[in-house]
C-alpha positions, 0 to 999 in steps of 0.5 A: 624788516620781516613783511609780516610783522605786524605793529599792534597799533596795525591790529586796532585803533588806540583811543585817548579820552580827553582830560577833564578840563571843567564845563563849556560854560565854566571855560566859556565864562573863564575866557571872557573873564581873563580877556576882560581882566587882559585888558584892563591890566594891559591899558592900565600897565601901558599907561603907567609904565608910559607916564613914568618913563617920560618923566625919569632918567635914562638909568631910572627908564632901564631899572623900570623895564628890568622890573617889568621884566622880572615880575613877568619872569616871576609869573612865569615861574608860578605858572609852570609851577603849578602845573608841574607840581604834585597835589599828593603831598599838600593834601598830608599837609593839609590833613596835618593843618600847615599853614597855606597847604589847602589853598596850594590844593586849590592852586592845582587842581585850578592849574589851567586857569592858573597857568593861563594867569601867569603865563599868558595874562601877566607874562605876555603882557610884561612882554609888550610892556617891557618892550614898548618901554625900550622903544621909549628909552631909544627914543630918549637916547637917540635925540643926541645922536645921529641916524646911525648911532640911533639905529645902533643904540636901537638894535642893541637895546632891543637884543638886551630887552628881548634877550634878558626875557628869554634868558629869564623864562629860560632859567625860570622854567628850568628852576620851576620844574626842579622846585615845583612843590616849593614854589606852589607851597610859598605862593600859597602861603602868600595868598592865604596871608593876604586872604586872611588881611583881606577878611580882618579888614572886612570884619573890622569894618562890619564892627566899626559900622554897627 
């Protein structure tokens, strides 16, 4: 290589200006929101999760732990789908008046907050759930078998629990990045029809209190 060729980044300092991400005060205050809302999810999930899975069957205690995993899959989809989606075309829908395009606008430009929900609050929480719940489920089938059957029985139901929510995230993510657009725009439409339930509900009660 030539002694005397020189890189252009040699020849001056290349800058990056941060991405605008709100407010100190706005992150400051969504931080404690989010680890308030943690921990009352958490507790609240823990909880219940622990209360129905001592009173069911073997079989009824996986379905449970299948279902936690998969809502935490399903947040992990909405929460890559958001950030990876493309705010241009919802604002042509939005121009036309389609049903759940304005708040697919809001989902994005809130992406971090977002992704931060799904990804961190609810999917890692599924995680701690999903796998407490499998501790709970070895501890009922180990009773009928000896230390050895226990430690076996307990490897592999842990290595099906931690693999079936790698694989999912894995094949969610991939499905998030290809449908992004898609999956924004149906959530959206989702929270626009509870928003609306939720507003007809509070206008009904304002008529029935006059």
């Amino acid at each position: 290589m030539d002694d005397n060729f020189k890189h252009p980044i040699d020849e001056r300092k290349v800058k990056f200006k941060p991405n605008a991400v709100g407010t100190k005060k706005d992150n400051a205050r969504w931080i404690l929101i989010i680890t308030i809302v943690s921990f009352i999810i958490s507790a609240s999930l823990q909880f219940a999760s622990s209360e129905i899975l001592e009173k069911v069957d073997k079989f009824t205690a996986f379905l449970v732990v299948l279902i936690i995993i998969l809502i935490g899959v399903i947040f992990d989809i909405i929460g890559m789908a958001v950030t990876a989606a493309d705010e241009t075309p919802f604002h042509a829908m939005a121009s036309r008046k389609l049903y759940g395009a304005k708040q697919a606008i809001k989902l994005i430009k809130n992406a971090n907050k977002v992704s931060s929900f799904c990804n961190d609050v609810v999917g890692d929480i599924c995680g701690v759930i999903s796998g407490t719940a499998s501790a709970v489920i070895i501890l009922k089938i180990s009773q009928d078998m000896d230390s050895f059957g226990a430690l076996v029985m307990g490897l592999v139901i842990s290595g099906m629990v931690a693999a079936t929510t790698i694989g999912g995230k894995a094949l969610g993510k991939t499905f998030a990045m290809k449908n992004s657009n898609y999956i924004v725009y149906k959530v959206s439409v989702i929270i626009q029809f509870v928003i609306g339930r939720i507003k007809l509900t509070e206008k009904s009660k304002k008529r029935k209190s006059r």
